[in-house]
PDB file with one MODEL, atoms N, CA, C and O in Angstrom:
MODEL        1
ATOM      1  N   UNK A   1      -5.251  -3.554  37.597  1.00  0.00           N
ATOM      2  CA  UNK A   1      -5.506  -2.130  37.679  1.00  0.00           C
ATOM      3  C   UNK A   1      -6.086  -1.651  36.341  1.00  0.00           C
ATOM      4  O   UNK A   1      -5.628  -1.895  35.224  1.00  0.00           O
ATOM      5  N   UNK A   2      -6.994  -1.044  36.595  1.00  0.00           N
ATOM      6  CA  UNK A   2      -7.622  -0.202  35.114  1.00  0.00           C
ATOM      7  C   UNK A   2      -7.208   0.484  34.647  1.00  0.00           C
ATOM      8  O   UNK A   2      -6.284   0.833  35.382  1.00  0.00           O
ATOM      9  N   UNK A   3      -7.194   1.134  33.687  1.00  0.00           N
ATOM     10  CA  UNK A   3      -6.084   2.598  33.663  1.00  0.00           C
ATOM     11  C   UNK A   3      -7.554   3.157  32.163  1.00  0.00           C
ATOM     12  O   UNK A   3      -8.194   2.477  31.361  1.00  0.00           O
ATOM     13  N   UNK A   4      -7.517   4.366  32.398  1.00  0.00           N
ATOM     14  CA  UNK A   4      -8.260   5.415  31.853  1.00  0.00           C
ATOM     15  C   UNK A   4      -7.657   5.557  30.406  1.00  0.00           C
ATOM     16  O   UNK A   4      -6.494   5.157  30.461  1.00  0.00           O
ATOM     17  N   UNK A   5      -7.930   5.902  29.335  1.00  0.00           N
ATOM     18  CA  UNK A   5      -7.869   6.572  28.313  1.00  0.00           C
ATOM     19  C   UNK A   5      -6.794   7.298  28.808  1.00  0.00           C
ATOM     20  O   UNK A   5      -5.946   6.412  28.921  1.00  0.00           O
ATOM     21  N   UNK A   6      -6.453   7.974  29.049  1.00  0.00           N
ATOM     22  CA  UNK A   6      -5.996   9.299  29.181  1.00  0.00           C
ATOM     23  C   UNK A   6      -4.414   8.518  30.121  1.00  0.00           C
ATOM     24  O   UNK A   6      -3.246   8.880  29.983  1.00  0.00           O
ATOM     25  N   UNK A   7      -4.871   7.562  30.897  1.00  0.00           N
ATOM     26  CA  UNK A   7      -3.438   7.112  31.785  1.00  0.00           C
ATOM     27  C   UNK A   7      -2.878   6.330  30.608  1.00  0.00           C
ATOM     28  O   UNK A   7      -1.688   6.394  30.300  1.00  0.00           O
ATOM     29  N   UNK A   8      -3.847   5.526  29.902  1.00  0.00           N
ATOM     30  CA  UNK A   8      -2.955   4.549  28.691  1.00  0.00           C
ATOM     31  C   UNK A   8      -2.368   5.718  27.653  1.00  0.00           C
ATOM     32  O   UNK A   8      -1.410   5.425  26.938  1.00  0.00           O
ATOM     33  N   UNK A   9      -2.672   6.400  27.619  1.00  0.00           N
ATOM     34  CA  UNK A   9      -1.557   7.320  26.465  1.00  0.00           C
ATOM     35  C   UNK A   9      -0.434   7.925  27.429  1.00  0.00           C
ATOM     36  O   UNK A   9       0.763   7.839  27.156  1.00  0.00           O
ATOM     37  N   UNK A  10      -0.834   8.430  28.366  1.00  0.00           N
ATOM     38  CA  UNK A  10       0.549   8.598  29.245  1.00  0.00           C
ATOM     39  C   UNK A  10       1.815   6.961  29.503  1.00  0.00           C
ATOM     40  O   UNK A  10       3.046   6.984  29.519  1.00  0.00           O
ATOM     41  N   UNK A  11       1.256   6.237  29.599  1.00  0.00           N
ATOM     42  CA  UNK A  11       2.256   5.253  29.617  1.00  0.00           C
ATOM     43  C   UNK A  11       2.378   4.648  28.234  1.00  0.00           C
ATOM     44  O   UNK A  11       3.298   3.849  28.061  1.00  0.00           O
ATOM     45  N   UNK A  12       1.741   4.868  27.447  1.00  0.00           N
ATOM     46  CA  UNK A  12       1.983   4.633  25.954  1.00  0.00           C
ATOM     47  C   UNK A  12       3.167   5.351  25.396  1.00  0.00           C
ATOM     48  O   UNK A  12       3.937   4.882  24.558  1.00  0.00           O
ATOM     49  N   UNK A  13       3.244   6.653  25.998  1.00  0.00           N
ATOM     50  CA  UNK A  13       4.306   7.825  25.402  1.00  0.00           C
ATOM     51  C   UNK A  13       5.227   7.680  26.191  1.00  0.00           C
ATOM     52  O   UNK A  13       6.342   7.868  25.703  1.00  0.00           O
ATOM     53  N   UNK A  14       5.157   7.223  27.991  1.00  0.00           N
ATOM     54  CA  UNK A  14       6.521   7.008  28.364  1.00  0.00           C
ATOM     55  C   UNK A  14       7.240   5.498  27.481  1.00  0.00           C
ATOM     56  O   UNK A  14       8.453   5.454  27.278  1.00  0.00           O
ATOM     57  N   UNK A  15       6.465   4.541  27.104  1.00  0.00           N
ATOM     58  CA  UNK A  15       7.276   3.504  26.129  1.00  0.00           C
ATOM     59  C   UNK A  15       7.719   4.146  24.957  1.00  0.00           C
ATOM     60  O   UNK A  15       8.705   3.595  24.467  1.00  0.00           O
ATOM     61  N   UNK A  16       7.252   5.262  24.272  1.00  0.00           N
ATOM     62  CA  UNK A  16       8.215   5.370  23.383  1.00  0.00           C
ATOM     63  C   UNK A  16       8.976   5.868  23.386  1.00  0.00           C
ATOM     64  O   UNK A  16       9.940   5.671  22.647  1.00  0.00           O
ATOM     65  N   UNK A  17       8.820   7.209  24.683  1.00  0.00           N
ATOM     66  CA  UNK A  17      10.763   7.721  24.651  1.00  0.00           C
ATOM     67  C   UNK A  17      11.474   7.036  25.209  1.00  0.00           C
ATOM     68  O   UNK A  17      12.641   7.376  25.407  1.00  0.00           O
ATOM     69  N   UNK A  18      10.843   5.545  25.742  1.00  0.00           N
ATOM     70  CA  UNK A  18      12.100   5.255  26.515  1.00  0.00           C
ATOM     71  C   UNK A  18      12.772   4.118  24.907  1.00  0.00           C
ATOM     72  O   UNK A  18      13.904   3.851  24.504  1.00  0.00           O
ATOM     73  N   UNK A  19      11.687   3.831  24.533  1.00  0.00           N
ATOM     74  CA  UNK A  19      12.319   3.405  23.443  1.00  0.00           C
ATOM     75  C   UNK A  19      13.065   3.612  22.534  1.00  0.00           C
ATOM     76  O   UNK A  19      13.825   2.851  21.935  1.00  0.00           O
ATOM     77  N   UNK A  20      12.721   5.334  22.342  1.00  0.00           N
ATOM     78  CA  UNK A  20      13.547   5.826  21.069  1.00  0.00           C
ATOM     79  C   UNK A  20      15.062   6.525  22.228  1.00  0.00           C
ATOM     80  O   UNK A  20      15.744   7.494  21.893  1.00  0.00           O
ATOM     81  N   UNK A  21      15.208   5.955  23.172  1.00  0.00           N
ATOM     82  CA  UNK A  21      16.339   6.860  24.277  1.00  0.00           C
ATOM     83  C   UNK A  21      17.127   5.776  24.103  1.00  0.00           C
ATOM     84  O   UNK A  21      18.202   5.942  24.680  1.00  0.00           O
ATOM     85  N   UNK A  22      17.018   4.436  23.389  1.00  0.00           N
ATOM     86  CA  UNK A  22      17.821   3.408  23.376  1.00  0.00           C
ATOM     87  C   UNK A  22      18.038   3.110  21.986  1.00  0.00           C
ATOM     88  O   UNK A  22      18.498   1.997  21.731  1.00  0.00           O
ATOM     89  N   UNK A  23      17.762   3.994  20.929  1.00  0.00           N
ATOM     90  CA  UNK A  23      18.269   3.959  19.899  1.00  0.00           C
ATOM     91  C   UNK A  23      18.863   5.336  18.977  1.00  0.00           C
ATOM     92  O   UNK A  23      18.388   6.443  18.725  1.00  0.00           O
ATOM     93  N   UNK A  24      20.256   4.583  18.601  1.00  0.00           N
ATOM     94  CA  UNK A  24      20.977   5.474  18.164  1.00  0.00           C
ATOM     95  C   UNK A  24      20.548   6.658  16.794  1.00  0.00           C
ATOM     96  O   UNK A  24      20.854   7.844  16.673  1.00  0.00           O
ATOM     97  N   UNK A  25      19.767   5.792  15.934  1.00  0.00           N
ATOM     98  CA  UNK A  25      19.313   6.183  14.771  1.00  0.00           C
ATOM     99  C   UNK A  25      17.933   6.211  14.320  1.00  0.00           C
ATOM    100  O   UNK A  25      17.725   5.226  13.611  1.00  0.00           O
ATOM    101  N   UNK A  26      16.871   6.975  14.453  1.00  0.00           N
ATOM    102  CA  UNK A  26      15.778   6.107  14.471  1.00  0.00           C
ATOM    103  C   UNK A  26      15.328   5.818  12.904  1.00  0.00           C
ATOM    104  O   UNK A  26      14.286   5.198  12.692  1.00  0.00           O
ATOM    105  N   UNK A  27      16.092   6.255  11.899  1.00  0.00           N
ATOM    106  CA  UNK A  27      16.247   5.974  10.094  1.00  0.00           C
ATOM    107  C   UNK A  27      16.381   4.172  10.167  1.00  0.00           C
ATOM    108  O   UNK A  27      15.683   3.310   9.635  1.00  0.00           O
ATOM    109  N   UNK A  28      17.305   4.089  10.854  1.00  0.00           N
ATOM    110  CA  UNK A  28      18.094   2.705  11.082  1.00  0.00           C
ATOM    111  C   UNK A  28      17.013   1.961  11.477  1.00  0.00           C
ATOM    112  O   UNK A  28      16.365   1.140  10.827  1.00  0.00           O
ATOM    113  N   UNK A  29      16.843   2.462  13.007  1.00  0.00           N
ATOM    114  CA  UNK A  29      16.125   1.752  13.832  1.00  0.00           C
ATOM    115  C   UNK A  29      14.468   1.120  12.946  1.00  0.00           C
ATOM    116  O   UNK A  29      13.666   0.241  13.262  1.00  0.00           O
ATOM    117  N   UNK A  30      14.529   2.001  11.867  1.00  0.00           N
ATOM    118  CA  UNK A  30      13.132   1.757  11.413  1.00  0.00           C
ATOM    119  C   UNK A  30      13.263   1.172   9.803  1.00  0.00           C
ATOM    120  O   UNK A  30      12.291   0.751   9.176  1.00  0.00           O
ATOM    121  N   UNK A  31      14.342   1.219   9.387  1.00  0.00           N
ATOM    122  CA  UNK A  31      14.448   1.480   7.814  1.00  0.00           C
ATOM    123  C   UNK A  31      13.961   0.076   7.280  1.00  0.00           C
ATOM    124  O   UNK A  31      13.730  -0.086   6.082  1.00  0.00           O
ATOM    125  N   UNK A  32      13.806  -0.987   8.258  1.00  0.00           N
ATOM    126  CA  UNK A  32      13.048  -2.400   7.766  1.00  0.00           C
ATOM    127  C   UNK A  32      11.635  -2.180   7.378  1.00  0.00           C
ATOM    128  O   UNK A  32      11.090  -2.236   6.276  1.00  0.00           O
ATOM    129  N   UNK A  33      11.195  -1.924   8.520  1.00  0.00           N
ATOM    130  CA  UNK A  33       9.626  -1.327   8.589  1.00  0.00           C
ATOM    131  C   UNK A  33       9.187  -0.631   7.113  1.00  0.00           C
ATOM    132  O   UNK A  33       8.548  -1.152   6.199  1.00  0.00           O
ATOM    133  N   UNK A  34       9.723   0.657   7.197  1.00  0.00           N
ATOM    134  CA  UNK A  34       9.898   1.396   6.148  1.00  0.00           C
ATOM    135  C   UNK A  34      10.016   1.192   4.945  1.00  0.00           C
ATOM    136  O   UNK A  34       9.254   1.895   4.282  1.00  0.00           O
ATOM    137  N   UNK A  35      10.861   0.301   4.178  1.00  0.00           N
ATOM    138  CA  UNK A  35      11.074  -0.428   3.015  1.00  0.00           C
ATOM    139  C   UNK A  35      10.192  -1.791   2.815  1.00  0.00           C
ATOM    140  O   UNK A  35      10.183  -2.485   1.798  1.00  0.00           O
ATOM    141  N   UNK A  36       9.421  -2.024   4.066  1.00  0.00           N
ATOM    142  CA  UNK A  36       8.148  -3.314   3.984  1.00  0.00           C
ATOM    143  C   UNK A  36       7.039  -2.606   3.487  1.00  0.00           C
ATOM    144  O   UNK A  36       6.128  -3.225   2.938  1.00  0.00           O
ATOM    145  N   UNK A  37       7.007  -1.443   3.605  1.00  0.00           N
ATOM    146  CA  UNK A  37       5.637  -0.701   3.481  1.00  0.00           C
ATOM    147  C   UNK A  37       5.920  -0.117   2.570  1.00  0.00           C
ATOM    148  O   UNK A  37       4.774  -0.022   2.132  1.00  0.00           O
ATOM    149  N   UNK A  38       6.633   0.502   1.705  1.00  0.00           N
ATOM    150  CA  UNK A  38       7.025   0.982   0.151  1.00  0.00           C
ATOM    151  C   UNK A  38       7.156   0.032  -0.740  1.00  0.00           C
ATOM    152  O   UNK A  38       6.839   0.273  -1.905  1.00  0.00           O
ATOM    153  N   UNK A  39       7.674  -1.304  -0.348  1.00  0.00           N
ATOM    154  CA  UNK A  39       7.596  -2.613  -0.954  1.00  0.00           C
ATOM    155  C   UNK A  39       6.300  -3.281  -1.437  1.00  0.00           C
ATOM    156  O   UNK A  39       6.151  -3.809  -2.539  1.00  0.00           O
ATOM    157  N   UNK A  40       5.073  -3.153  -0.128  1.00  0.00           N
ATOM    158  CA  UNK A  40       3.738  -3.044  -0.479  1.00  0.00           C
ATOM    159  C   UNK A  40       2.802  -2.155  -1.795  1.00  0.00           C
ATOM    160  O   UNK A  40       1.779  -2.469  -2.404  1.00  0.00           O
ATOM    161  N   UNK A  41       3.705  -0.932  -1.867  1.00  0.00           N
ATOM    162  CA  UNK A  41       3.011  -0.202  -3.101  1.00  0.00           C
ATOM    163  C   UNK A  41       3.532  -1.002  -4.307  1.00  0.00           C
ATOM    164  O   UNK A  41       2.919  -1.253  -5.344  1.00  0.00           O
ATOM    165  N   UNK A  42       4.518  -1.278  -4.039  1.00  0.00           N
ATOM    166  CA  UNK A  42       5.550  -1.356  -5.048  1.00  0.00           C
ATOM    167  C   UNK A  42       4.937  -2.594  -5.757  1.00  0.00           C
ATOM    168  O   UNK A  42       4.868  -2.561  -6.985  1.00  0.00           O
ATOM    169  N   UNK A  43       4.395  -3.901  -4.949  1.00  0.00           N
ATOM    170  CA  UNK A  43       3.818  -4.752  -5.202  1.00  0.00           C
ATOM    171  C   UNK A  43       2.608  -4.457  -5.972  1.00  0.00           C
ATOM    172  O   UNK A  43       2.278  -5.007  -7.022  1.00  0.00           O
ATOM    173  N   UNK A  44       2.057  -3.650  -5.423  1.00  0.00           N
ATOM    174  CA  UNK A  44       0.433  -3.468  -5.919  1.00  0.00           C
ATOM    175  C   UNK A  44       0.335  -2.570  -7.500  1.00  0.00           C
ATOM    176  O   UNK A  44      -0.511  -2.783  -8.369  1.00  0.00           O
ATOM    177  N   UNK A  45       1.238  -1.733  -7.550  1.00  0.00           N
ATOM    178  CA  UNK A  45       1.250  -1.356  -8.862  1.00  0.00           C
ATOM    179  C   UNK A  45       1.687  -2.295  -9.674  1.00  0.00           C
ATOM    180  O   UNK A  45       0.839  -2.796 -10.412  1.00  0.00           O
ATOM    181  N   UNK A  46       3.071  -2.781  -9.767  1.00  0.00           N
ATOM    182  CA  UNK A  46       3.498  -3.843 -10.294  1.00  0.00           C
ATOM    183  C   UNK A  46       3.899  -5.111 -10.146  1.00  0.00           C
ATOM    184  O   UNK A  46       5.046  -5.527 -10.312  1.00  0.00           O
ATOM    185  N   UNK A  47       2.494  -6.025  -9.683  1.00  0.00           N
ATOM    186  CA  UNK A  47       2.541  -7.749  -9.616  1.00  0.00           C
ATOM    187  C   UNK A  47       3.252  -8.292  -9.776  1.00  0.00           C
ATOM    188  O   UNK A  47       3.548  -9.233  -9.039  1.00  0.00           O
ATOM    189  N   UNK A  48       3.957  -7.931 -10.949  1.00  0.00           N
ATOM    190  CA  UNK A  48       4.700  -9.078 -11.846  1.00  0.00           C
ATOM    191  C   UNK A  48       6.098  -8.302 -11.938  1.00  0.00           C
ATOM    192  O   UNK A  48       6.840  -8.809 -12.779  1.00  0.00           O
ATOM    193  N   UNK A  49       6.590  -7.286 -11.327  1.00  0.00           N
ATOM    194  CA  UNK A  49       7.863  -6.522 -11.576  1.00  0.00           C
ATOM    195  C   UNK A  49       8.339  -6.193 -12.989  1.00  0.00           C
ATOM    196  O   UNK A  49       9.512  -6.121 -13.354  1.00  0.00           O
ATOM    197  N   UNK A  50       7.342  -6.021 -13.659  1.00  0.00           N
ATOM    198  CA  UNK A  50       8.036  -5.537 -15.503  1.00  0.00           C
ATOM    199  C   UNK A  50       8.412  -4.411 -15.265  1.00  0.00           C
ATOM    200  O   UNK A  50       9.606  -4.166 -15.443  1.00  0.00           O
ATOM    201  N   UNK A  51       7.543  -3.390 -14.799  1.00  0.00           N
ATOM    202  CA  UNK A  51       8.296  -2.131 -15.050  1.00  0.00           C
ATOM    203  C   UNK A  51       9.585  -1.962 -14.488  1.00  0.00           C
ATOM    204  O   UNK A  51      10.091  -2.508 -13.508  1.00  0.00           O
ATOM    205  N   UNK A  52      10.248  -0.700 -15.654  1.00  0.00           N
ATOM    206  CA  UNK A  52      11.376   0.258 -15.265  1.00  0.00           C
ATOM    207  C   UNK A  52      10.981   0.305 -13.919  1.00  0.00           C
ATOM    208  O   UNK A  52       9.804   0.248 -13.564  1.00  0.00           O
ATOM    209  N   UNK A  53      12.448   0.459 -12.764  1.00  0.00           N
ATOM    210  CA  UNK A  53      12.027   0.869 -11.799  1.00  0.00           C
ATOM    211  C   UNK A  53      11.658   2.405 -10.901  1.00  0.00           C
ATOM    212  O   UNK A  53      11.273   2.596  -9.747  1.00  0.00           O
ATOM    213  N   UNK A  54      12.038   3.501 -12.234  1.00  0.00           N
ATOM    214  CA  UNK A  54      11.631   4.521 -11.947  1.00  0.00           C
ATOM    215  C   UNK A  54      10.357   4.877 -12.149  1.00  0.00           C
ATOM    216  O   UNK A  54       9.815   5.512 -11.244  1.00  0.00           O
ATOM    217  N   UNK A  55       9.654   4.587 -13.258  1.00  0.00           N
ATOM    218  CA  UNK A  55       8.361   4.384 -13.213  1.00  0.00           C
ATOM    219  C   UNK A  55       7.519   3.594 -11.788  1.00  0.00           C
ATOM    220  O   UNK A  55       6.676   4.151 -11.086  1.00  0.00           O
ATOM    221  N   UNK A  56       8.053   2.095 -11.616  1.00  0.00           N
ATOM    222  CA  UNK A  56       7.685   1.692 -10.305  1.00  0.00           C
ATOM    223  C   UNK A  56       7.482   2.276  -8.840  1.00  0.00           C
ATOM    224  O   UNK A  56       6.700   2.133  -7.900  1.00  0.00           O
ATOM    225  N   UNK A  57       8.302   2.808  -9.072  1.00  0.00           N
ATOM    226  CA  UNK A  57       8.370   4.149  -7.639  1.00  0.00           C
ATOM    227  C   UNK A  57       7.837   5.400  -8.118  1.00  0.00           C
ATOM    228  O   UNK A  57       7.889   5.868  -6.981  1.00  0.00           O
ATOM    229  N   UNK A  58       7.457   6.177  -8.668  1.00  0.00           N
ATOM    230  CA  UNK A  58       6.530   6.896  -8.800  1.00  0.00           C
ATOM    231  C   UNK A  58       5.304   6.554  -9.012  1.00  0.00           C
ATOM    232  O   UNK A  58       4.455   7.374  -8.663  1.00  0.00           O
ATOM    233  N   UNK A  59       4.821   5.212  -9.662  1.00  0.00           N
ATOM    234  CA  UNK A  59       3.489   4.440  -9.244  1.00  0.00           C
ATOM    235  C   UNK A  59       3.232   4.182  -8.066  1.00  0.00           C
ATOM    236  O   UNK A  59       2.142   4.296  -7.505  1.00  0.00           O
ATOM    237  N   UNK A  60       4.576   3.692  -7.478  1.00  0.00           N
ATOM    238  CA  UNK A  60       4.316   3.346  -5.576  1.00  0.00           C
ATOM    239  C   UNK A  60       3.991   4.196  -4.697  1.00  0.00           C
ATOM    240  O   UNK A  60       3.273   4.002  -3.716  1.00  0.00           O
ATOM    241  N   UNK A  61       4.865   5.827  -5.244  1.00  0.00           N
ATOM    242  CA  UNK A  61       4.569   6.891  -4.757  1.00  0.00           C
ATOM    243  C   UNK A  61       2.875   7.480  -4.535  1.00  0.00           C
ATOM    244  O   UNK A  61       2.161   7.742  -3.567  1.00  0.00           O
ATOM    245  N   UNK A  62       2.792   7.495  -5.441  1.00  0.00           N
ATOM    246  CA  UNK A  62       1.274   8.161  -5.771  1.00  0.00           C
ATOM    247  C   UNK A  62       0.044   7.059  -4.696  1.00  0.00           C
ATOM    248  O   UNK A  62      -0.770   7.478  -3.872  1.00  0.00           O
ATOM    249  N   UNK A  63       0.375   5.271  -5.191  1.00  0.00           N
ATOM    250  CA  UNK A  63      -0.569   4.804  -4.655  1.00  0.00           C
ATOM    251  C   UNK A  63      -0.176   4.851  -2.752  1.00  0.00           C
ATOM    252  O   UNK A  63      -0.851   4.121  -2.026  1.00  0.00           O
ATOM    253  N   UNK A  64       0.592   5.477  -2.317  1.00  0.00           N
ATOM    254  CA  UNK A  64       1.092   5.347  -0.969  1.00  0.00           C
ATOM    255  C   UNK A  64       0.229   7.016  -1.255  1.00  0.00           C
ATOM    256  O   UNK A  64      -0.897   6.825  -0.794  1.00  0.00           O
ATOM    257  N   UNK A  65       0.259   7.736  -1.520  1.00  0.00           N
ATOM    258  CA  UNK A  65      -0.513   9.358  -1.195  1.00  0.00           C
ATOM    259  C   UNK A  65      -1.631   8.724  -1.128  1.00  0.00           C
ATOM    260  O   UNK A  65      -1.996   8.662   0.046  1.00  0.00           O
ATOM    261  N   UNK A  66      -2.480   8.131  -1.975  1.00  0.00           N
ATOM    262  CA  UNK A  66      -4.081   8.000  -2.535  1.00  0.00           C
ATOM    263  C   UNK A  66      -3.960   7.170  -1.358  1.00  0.00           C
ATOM    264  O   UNK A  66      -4.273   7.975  -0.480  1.00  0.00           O
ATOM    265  N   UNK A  67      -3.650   5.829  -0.639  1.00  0.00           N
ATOM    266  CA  UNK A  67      -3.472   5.022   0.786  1.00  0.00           C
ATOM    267  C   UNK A  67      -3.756   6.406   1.962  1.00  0.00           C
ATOM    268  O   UNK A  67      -4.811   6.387   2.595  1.00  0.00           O
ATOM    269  N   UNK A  68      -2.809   7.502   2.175  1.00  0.00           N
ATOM    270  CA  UNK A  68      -3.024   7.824   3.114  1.00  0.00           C
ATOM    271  C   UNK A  68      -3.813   9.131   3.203  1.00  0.00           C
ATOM    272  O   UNK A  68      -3.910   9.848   4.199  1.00  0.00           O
ATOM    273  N   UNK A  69      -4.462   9.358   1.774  1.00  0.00           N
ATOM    274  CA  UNK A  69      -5.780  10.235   1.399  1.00  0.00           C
ATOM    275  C   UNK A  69      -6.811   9.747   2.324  1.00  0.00           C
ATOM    276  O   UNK A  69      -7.269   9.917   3.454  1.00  0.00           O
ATOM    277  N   UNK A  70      -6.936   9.060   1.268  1.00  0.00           N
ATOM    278  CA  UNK A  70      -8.422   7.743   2.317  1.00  0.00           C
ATOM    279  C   UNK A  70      -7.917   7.664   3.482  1.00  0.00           C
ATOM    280  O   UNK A  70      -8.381   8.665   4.027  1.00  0.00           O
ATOM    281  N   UNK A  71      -7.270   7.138   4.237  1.00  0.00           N
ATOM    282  CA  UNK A  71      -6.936   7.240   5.671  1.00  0.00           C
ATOM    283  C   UNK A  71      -7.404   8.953   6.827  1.00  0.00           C
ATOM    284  O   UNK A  71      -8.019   9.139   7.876  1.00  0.00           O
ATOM    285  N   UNK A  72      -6.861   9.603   6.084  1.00  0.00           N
ATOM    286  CA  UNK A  72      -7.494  11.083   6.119  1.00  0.00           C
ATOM    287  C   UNK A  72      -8.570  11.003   5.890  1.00  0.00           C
ATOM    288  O   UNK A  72      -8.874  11.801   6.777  1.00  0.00           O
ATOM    289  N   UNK A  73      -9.656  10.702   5.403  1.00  0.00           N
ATOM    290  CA  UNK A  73     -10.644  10.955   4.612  1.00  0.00           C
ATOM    291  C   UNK A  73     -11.569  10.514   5.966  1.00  0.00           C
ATOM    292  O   UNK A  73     -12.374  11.149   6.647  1.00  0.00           O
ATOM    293  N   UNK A  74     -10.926   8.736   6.043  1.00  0.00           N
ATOM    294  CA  UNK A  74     -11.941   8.319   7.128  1.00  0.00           C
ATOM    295  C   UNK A  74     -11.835   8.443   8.435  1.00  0.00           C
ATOM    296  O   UNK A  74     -12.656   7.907   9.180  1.00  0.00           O
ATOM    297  N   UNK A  75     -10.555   9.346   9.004  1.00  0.00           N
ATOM    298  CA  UNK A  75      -9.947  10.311   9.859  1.00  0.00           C
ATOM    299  C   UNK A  75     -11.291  11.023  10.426  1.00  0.00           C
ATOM    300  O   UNK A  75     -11.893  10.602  11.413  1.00  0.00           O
ATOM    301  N   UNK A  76     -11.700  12.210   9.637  1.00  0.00           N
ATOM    302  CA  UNK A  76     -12.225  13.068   9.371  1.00  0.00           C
ATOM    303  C   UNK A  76     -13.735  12.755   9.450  1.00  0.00           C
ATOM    304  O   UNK A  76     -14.664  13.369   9.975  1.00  0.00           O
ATOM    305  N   UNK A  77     -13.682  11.762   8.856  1.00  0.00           N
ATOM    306  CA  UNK A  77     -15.285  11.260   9.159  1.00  0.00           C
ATOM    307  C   UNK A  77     -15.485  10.547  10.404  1.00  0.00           C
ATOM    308  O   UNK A  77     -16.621  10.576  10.876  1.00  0.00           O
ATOM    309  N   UNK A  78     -14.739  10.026  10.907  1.00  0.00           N
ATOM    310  CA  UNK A  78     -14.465   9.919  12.439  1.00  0.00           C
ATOM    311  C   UNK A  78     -14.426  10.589  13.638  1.00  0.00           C
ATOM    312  O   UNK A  78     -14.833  10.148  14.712  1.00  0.00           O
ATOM    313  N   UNK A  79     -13.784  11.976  13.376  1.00  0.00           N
ATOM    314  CA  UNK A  79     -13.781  13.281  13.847  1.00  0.00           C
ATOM    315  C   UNK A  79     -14.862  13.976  14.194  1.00  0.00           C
ATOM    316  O   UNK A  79     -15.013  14.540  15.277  1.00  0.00           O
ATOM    317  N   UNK A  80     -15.825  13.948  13.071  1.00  0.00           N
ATOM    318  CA  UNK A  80     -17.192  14.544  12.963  1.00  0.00           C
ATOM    319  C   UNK A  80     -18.133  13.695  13.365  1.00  0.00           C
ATOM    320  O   UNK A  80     -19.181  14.305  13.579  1.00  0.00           O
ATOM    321  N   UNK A  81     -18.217  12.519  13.567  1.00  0.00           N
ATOM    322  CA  UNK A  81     -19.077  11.547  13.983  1.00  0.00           C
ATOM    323  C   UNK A  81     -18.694  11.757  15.975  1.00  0.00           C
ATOM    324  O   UNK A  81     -19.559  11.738  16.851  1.00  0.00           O
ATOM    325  N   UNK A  82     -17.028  11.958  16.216  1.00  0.00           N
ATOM    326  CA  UNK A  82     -16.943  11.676  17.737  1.00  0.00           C
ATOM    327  C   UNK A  82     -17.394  13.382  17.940  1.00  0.00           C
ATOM    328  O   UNK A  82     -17.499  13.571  19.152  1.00  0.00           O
ATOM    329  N   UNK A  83     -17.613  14.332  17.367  1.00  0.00           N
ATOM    330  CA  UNK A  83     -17.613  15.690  17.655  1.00  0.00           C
ATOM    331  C   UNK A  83     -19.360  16.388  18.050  1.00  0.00           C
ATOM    332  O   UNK A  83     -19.855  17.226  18.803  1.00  0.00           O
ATOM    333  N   UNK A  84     -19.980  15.012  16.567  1.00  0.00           N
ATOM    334  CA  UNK A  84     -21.580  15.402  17.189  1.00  0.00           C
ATOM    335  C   UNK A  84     -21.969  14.787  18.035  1.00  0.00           C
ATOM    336  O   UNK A  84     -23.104  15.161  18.328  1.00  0.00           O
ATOM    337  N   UNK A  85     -21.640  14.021  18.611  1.00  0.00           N
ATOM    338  CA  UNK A  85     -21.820  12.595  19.687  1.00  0.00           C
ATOM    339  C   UNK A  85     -21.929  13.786  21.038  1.00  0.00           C
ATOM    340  O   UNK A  85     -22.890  14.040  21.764  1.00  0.00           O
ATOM    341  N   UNK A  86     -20.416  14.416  21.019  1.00  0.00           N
ATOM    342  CA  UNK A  86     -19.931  15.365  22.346  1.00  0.00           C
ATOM    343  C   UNK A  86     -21.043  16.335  22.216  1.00  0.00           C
ATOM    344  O   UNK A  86     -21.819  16.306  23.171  1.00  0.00           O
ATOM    345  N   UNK A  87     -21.244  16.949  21.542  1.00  0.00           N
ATOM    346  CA  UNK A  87     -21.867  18.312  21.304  1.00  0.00           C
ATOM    347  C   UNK A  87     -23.399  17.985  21.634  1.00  0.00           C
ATOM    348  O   UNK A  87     -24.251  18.870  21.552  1.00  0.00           O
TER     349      UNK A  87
ENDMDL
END
């Protein structure tokens, strides 16, 4: 069966409430995920782990904003590219 754009996000969204309807916490449920991907900044500022680790996390901080700047950025240029296409 084919399913449309529009039917795959409808059954896309019934998997996730049924997913998040089977978990108690979703902090919990996610906090692996979560600490893999702050771990990633954490890496990229500091390779070699010298720094203090308060410094480290406010380096991680910033390069996780400037990550999801650009993400926005090419959001947006995506937006305007599918918007003159329609128009």
């Amino acid at each position: 069966m084919t399913h449309t754009p529009s039917s795959r996000r409808l059954l896309a969204q019934a998997a996730a409430h049924t997913r998040w309807s089977k978990a108690g916490d979703r902090r919990a449920a996610t906090g692996k995920a979560r600490a893999a991907f702050i771990d990633r900044f954490e890496r990229q500022v500091d390779p070699d782990g010298v720094l203090p680790e308060a410094e480290r996390l406010a380096l991680a901080e910033s390069a996780k904003r400037a990550y999801f700047s650009r993400l926005a950025a090419k959001s947006a240029v995506a937006r305007a590219k599918k918007a003159k296409k329609v128009a």
